[in-house]
C-alpha positions as CSV (number, residue, x, y, z in Angstrom):
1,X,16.9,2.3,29.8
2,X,13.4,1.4,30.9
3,X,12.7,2.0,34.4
4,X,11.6,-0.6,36.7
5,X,8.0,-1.7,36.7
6,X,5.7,1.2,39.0
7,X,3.0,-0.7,41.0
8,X,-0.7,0.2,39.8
9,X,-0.9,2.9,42.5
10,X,2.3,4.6,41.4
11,X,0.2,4.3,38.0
12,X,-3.0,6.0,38.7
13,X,-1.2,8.9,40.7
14,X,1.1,9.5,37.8
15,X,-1.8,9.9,35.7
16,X,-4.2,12.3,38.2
17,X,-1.1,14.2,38.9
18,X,-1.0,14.9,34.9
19,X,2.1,12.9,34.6
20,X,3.8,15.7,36.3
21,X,5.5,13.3,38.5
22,X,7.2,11.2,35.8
23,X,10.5,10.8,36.4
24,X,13.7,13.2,35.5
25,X,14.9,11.0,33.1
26,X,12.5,11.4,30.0
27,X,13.0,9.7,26.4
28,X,10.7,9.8,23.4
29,X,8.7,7.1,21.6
30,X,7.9,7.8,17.7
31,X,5.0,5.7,16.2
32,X,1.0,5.8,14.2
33,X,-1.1,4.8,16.7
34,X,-2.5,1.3,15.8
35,X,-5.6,1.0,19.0
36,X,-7.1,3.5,20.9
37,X,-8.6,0.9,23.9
38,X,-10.0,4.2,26.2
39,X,-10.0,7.7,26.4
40,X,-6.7,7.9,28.3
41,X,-5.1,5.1,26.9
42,X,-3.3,4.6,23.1
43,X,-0.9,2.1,21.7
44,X,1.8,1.8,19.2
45,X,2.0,-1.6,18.2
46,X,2.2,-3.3,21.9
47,X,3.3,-0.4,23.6
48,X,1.0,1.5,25.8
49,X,0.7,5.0,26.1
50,X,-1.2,6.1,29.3
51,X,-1.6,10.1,29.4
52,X,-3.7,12.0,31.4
53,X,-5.5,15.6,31.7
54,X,-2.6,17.8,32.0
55,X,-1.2,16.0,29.2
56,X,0.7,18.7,27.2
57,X,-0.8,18.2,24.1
58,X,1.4,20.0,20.9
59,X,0.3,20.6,17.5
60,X,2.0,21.7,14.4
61,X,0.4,23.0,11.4
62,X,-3.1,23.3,13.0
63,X,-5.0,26.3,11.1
64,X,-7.3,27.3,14.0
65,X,-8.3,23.9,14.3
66,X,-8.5,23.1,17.7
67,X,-7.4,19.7,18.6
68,X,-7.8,18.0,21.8
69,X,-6.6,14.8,23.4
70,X,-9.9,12.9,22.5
71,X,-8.8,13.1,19.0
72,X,-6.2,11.0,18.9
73,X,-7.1,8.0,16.8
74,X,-5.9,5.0,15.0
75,X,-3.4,6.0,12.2
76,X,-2.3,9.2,13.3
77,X,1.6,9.6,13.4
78,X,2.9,11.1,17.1
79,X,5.6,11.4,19.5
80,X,4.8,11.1,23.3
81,X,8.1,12.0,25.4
82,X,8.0,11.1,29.1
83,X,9.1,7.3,30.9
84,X,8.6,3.8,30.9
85,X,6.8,2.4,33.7
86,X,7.2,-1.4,32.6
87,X,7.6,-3.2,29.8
88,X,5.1,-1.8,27.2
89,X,4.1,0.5,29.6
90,X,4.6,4.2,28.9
91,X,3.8,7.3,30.6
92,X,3.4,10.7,28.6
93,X,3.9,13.7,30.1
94,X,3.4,15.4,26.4
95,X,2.1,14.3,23.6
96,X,3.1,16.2,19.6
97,X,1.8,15.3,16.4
98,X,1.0,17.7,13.2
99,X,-2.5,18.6,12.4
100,X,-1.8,18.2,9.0
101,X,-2.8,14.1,9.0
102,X,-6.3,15.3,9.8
103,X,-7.2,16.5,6.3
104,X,-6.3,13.1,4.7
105,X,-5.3,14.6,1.9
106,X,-2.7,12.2,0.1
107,X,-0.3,13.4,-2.5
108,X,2.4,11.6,-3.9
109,X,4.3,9.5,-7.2
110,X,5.4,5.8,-7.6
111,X,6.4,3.8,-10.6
112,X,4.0,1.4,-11.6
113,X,5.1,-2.1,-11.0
114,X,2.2,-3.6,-12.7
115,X,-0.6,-3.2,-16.0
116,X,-3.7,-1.4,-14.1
117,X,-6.4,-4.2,-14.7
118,X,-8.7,-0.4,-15.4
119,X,-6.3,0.5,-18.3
120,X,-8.6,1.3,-20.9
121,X,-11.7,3.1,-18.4
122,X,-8.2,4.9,-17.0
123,X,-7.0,6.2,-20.1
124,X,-10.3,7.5,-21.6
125,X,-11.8,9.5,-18.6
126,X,-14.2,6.7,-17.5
127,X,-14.7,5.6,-13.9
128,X,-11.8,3.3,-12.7
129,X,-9.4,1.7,-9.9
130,X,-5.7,2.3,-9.9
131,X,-3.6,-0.2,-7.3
132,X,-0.4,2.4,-7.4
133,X,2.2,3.0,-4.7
134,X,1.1,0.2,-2.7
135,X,-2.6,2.2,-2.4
136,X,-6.1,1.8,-4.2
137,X,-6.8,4.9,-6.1
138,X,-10.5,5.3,-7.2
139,X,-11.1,7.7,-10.1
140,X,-14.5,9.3,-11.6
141,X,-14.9,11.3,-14.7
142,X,-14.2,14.3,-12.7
143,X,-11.0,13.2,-12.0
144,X,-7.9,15.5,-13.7
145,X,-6.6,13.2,-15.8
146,X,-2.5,14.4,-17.4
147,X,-1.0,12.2,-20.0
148,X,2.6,13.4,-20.6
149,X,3.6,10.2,-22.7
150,X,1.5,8.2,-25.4
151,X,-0.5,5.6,-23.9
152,X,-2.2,4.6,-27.3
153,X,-1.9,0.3,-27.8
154,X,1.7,-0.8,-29.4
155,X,-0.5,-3.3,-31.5
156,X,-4.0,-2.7,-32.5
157,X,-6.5,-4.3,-30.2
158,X,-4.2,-4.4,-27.7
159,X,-4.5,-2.8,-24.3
160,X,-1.9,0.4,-23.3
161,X,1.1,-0.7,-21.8
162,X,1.5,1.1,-19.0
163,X,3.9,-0.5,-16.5
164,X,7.1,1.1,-15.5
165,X,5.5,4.4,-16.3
166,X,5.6,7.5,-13.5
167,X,2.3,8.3,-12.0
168,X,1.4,11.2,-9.7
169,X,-1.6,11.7,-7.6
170,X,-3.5,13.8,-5.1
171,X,-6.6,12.8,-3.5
172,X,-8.5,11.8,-0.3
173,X,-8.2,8.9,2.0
174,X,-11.5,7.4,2.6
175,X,-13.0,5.5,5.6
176,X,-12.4,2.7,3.9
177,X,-8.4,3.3,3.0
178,X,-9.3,4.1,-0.8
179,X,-7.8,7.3,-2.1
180,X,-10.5,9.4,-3.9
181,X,-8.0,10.6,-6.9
182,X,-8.9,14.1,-7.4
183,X,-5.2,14.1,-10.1
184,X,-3.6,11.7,-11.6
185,X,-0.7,12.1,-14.2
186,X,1.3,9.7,-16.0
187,X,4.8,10.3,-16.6
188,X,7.9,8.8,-17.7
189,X,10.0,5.5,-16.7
190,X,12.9,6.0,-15.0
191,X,15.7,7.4,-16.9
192,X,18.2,4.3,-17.5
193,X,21.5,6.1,-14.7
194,X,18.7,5.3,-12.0
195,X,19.7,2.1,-12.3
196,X,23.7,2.1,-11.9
197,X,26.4,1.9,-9.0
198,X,28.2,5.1,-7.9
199,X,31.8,5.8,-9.4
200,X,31.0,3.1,-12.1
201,X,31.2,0.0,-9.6
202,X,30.8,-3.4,-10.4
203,X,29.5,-6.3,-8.2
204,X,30.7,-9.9,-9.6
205,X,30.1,-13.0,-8.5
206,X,33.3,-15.0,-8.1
207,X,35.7,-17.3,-6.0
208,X,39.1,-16.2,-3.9
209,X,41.9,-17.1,-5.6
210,X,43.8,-17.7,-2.6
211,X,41.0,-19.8,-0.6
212,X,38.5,-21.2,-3.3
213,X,36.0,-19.5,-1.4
214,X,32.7,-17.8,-3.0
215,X,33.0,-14.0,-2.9
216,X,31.9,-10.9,-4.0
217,X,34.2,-8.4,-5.7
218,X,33.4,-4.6,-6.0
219,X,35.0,-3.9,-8.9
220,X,36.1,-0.5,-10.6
221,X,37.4,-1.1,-14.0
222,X,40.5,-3.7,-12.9
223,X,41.1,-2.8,-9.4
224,X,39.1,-4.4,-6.6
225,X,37.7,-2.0,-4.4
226,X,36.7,-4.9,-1.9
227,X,35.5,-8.2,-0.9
228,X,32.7,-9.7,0.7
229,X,32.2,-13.7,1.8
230,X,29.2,-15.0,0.6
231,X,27.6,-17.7,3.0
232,X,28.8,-21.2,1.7
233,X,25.5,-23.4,2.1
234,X,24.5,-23.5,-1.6
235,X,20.7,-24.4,-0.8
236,X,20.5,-20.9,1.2
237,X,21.8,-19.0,-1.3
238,X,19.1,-20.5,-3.2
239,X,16.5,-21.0,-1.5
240,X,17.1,-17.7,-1.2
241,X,17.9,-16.5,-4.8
242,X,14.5,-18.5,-5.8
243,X,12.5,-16.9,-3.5
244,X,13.3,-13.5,-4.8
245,X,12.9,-14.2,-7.9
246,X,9.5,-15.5,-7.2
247,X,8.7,-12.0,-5.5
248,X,9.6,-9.2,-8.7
249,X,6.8,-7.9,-10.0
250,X,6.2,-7.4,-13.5
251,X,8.0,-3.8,-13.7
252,X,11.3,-5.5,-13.8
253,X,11.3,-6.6,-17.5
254,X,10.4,-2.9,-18.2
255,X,12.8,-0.1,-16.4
256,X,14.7,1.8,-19.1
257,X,17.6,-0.1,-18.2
258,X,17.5,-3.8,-18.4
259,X,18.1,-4.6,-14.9
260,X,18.9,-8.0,-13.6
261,X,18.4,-8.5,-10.2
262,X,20.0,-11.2,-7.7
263,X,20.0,-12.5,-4.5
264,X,22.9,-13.1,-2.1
265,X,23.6,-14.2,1.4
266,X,26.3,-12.3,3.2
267,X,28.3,-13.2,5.9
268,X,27.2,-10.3,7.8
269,X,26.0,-10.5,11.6
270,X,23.8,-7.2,11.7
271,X,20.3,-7.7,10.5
272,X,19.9,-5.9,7.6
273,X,19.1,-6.3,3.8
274,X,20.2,-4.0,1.4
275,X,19.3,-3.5,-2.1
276,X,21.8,-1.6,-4.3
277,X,20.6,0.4,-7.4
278,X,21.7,-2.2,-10.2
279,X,19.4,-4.9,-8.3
280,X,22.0,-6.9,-6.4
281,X,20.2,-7.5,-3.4
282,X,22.6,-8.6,-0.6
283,X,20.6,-10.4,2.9
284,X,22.9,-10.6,5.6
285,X,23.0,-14.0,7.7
286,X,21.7,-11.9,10.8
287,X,18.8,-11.1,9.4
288,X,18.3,-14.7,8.3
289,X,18.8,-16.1,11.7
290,X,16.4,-13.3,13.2
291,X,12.8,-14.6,10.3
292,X,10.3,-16.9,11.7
293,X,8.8,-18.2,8.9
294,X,8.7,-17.1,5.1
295,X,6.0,-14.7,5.2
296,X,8.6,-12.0,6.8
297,X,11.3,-12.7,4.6
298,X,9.2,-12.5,1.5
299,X,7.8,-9.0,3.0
300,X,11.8,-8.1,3.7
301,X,13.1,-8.9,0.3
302,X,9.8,-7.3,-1.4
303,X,10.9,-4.0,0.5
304,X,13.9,-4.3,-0.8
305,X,13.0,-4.8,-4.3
306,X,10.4,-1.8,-4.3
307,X,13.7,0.2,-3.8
308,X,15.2,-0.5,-6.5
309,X,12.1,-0.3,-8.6
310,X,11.3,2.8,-7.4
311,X,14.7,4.2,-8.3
312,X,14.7,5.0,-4.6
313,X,19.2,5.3,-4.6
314,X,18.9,7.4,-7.8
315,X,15.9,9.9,-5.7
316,X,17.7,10.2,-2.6
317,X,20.6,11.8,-4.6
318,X,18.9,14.2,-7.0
319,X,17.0,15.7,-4.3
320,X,19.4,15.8,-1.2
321,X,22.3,16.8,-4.2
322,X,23.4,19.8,-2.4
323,X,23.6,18.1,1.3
324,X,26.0,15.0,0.0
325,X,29.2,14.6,0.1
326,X,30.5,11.4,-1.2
327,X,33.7,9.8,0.0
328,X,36.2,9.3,-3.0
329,X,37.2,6.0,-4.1
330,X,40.9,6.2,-2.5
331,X,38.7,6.1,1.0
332,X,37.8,2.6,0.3
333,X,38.8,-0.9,1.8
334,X,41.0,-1.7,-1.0
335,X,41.5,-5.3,-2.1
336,X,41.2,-6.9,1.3
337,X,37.9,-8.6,2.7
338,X,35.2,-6.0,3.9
339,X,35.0,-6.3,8.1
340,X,32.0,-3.9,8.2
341,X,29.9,-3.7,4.9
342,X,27.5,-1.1,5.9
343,X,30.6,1.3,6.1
344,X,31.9,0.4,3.4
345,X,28.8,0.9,1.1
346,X,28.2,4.0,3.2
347,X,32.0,5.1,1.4
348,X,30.3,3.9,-1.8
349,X,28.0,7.1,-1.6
350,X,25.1,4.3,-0.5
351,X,24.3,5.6,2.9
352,X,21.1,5.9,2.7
353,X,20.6,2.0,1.4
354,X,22.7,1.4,4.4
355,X,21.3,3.4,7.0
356,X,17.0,4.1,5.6
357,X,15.9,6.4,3.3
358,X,13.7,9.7,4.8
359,X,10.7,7.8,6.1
360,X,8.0,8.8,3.2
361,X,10.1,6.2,1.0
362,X,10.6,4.3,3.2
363,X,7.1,4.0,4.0
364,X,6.1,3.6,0.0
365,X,8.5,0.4,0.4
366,X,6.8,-0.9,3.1
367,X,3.1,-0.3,1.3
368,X,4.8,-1.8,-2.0
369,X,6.1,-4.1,-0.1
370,X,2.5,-5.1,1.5
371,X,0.9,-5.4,-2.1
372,X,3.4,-7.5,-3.5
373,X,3.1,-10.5,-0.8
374,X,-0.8,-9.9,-0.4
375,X,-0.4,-10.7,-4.5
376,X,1.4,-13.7,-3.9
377,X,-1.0,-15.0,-1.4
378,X,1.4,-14.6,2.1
379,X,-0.1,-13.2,5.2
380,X,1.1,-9.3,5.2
381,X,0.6,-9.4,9.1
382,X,3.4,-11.3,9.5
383,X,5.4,-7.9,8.4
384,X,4.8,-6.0,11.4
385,X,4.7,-8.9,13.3
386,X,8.8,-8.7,12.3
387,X,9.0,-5.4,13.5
388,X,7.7,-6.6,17.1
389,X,10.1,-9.5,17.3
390,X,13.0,-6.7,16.9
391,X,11.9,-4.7,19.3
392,X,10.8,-7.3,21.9
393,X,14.9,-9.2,21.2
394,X,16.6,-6.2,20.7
395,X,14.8,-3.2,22.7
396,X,16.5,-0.3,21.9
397,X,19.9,-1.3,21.2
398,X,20.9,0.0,17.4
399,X,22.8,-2.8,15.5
400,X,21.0,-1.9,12.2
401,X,18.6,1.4,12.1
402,X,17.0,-0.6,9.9
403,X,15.7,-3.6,11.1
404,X,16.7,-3.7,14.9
405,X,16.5,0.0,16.6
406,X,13.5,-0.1,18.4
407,X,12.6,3.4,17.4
408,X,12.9,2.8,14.1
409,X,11.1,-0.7,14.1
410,X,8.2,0.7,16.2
411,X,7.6,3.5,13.8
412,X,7.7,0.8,10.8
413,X,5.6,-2.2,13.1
414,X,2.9,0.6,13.5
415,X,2.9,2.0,9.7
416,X,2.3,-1.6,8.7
417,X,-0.3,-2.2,11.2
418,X,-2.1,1.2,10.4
419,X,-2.0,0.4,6.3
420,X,-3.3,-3.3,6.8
421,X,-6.1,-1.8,8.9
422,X,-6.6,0.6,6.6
423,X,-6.9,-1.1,3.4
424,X,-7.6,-5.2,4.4
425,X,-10.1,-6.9,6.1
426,X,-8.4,-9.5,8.9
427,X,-10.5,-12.4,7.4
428,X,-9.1,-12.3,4.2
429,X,-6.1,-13.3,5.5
430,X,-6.9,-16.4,7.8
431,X,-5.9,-18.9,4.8
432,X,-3.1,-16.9,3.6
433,X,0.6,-18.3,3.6
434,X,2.6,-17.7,6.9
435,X,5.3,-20.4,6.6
436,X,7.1,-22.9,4.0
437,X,8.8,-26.8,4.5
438,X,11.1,-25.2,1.9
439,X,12.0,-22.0,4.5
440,X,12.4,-24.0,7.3
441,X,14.9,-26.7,5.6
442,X,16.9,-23.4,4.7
443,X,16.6,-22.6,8.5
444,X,18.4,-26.4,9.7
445,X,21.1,-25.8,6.4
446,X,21.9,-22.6,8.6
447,X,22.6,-23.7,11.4
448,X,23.1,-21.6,14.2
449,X,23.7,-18.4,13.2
450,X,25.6,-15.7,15.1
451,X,23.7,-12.1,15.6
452,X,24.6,-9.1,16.4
């Protein structure tokens, strides 16, 4: 619980004292620092972190390189643990990050969700640009270059088709966000089981037979494993369904397995999204009721769509294989209507589309995520700007560690904010689209909606 407001001289002796006199009862805040406004002040997002110079500063993985308070800085990931003073207001008593960020050295693999406009410079060792992973990769001839497919043309005169392909990289982050590739290497798709549902489920689209209402089944073989209401105000579901399909980038038409994605509204109060390997993305009525204008739900389902097209399920499971255990089928709901879907994916073996993937892919959905809408002309700002509406309605209270903890929305609001800095001049986004007459008729066919 925040404590109650300190007046301004409670403030100042907290700080002289070192923050030694911060109160017994101490949490943790978890965020990249997005302004650094003084030398003893940061902030994450709008939170403000006050420290002073007994500050107990502690540093993982630093090498002999000494690192002081003063070098604390815009885009650096930490953890301050000591007490609110007010709302927003946060006193450290220490201060831990790891050294590690300092280096800038980037080193990661996506799936390319669209043709590289460079592809023939790329290909043939020349100097080019490579938007991959949600980043800008810049590569000169000295750039390794590893082809472990054939990228010649399919037709002559044609340009390499390389979308849908794996590509790894290692480089530099520049001042001005661009990665300086020192590696690249292109790989292959996706194999086509990235793309399926545990235990061999299938979702269909269909009506109760009791009710007449519109459902969806999860479906093994004959038996029904469960039930889920879909919201009944057809121009929702597609307004909805439309605007998705707007959103998938080019990458969809070429996975290894055809994949067909869609779009439903659930009757679900928790806000949340989740997008299941096979592409069914399901947007619960919570998270509906909780958007402000377009802009943040085209940046929510674009998240979501990066997971599947990043094979993010099928990744989580081949390298955490030893840790799972999944539940078995005769765990499930059975044929009656799903009360709480998270826990039932969760017995699907879908935990982690249910409850956030480690937070390196999570954060590749968010850049993706960024990229897409910037494509499409919407203001990316307005995805952090979700993340603060959470935590400013919510606080800390956990009805989805997606989308409503405030630990986890702070440390996603701030990676946002950092990788628009980073990569985007503000100006360039003064005429870009916030909100839609088409978004907020979906809003009044709502109606009130009931949150969780």
């Amino acid at each position: 619980m925040p404590l109650k407001r300190a007046t301004s001289g409670l403030l100042v002796l907290a700080l002289s004292c070192a923050v030694s006199a911060a109160p017994a009862s101490k949490v943790k805040i978890r965020g990249y620092i997005t302004e650094r406004p003084d030398a003893q002040t940061l902030k994450i997002l709008r939170d403000v972190v006050r420290f002073g110079a007994g500050t107990q500063l502690a540093v993982q993985n630093a090498s002999g390189k000494a690192i002081t308070l003063d070098d604390l800085a815009p885009g650096l990931l930490i953890e301050a643990e000591g007490a609110w003073a007010g709302k927003h207001q946060f006193i450290a008593e220490k201060i831990s990050l790891d050294a590690a960020q300092f280096d800038r050295q980037i080193k990661e693999h996506a799936y390319l969700e669209r043709e590289p406009e460079d592809a023939e410079p790329l290909v043939h060792g020349e100097p080019a640009r490579l938007q991959a992973d949600g980043e800008l990769l810049v590569l000169d001839v000295n750039t390794r270059r590893t082809w472990k497919v054939e990228v010649a043309p399919v037709k002559e005169n044609e340009r390499p088709r390389l979308v849908g392909h794996q590509v790894s990289y290692q480089g530099v982050r520049q001042a001005d966000g661009r990665i300086a590739a020192s590696r690249v290497e292109l790989g292959v798709p996706a194999p086509a089981d990235a793309y399926k549902m545990p235990h061999g489920i299938e979702i269909v689209a269909t009506k109760d037979a009791q009710t007449g209402i519109d459902i969806l089944e999860f479906r093994k073989g004959k038996k029904v494993e469960g039930r889920q209401k879909l919201f009944p105000v057809r121009t929702v579901q597609e307004y909805v369904s439309h605007l998705g399909d707007s959103l998938l980038p080019p990458s969809a038409d070429v996975t290894a397995r055809a994949i067909e994605f869609r779009f439903f509204v659930v009757e679900d109060a928790s806000i949340n999204a989740s997008a299941l390997p096979d592409g069914t993305v399901l947007v619960h009525t919570g998270l509906l009721g909780a958007m402000e204008n377009e802009a943040q739900l085209a940046f929510v389902l674009s998240h979501e769509i990066a997971h599947v097209l990043q094979a993010h399920y099928w990744r989580a499971v081949h390298e955490t294989r030893a840790k799972r255990v999944l539940i078995t089928l005769g765990a499930l709901a059975g044929a009656y209507f799903i009360g709480d879907l998270g826990l039932f994916l969760g017995q699907l073996g879908l935990e982690a589309v249910v409850n956030g993937y480690e937070r390196r892919i999570e954060n590749q959905a968010d850049r993706l995520g960024l990229q897409n809408i910037i494509e499409r002309g919407y203001d990316p700002r307005q995805g952090p700007r979700f993340a603060e509406i959470m935590v400013e309605r919510y606080g800390s209270r956990s009805t989805s560690k997606i989308w409503s903890d405030h630990d986890a929305m702070l440390l996603r609001g701030s990676f946002l904010t950092v990788q628009i800095q980073r990569q985007y001049p503000q100006e360039k986004f003064k005429d870009a689209i916030v909100d839609t007459p088409a978004f907020k008729t979906m809003k009044q066919a709502m109606g009130p909606v009931k949150g969780m």
